[in-house]
N, C-alpha and C positions, 0 to 999 in steps of 0.2 A: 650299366648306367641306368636302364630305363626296368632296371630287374625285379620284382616282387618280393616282398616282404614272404619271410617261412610260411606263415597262413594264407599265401595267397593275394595277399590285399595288395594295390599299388603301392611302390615305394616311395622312396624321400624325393627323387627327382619328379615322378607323376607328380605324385601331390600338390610339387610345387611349382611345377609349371602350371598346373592347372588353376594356380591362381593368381597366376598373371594375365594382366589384361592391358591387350595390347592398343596402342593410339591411334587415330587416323595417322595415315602415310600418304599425303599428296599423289595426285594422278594416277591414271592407269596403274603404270607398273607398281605403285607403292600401295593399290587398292589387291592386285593380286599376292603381293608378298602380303601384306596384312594377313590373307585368307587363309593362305597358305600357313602362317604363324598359328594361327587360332584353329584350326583343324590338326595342329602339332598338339598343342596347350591343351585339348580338351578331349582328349583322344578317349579315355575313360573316367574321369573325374569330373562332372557335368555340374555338380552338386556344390563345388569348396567354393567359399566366399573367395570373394578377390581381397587379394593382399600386398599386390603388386604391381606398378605400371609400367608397362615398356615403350619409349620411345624412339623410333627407330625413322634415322637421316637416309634416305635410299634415291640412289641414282642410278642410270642404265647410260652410258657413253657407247657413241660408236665410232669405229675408225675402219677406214677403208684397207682390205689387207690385200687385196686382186685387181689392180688398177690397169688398165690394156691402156694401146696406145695411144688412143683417143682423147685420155687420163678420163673413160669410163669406169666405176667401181663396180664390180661384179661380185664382191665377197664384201662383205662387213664384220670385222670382229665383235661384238658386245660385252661390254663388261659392268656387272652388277656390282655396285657398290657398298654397300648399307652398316653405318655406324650405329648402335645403338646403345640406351641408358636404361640399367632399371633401375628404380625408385621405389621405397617403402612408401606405402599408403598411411605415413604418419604425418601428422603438421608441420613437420622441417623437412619434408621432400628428400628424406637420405637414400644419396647414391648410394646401392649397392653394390654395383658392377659396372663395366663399360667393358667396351671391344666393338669390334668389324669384322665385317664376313667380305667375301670377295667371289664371286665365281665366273667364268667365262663361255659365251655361245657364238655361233655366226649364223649370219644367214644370206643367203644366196642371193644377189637380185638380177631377175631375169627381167629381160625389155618386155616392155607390154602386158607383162601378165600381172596386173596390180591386184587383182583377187588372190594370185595366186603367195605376191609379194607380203599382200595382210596379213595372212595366214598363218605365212612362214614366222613373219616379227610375232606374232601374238601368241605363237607357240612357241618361238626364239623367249620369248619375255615368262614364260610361263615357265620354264625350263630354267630358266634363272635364279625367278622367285624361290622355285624352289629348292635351288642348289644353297641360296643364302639363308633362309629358313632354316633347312638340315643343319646349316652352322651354325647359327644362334643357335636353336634348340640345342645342338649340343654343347653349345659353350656354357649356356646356361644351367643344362644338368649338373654338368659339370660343377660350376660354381656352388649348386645348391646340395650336393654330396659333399662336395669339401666344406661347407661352410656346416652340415649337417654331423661331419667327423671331426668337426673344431680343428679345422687346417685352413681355415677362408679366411 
């Protein structure tokens, strides 16, 4: 997917992720996926104009999965959401693609220890980001190799 051209040079998918540019994503977790996104997109192609915008709907839900007798939650499951749109950078805004990523984390909560509870969600959240990111990116390679073998 992500393979070099005979000479060497990035392929169809580098290239063209590298010219997407991707939107604000409200809050925290949608500032980490963002980042997460654009260190995907611009891995070696620092240089291509952008030609593409991605907008991307992302949410992080939690549900209690460890609930003692007390009905205390001691485990929370997390699940990363994020639906997204790209768009040509032409004057009709045309959809190119659409799809959703989904991926799953938990994190422990233990009494008392809130330094230790931040930690865990911020790297709970971090872990996520990037679980959903690896699927975009690859949905979108993907899309940009079939559409580049005239099968998109």
């Amino acid at each position: 997917m992500y393979m070099p051209t005979a000479s060497g040079g990035p392929g169809v998918a580098q290239r063209e992720l590298a010219a997407v540019t991707v939107g604000i994503i409200p809050d925290r977790p949608g500032q980490i996926l963002r980042q997460a996104l654009q260190e995907r997109f611009e891995r070696t192609e620092k240089s291509v104009p952008h030609r593409y915008d991605l907008s991307v709907a992302y949410e992080i839900e939690g549900e209690g999965v460890a609930v003692l007798h007390d009905n205390t939650t001691t485990r929370v499951r997390l699940t990363g959401r994020a639906q997204w749109t790209l768009r040509a950078q032409d004057p009709q805004r045309t959809v190119l693609a659409t799809g959703t990523a989904r991926t799953l984390d938990a994190v422990n909560l233990l009494r008392e220890q809130y330094f230790s509870l931040d930690l865990g969600n911020e790297a709970a959240q971090v872990r996520i980001a990037n679980g959903v990111a690896d699927q975009i990116t690859g949905q979108l390679a993907s899309f940009f190799n079939r559409r580049a073998a005239g099968t998109a």
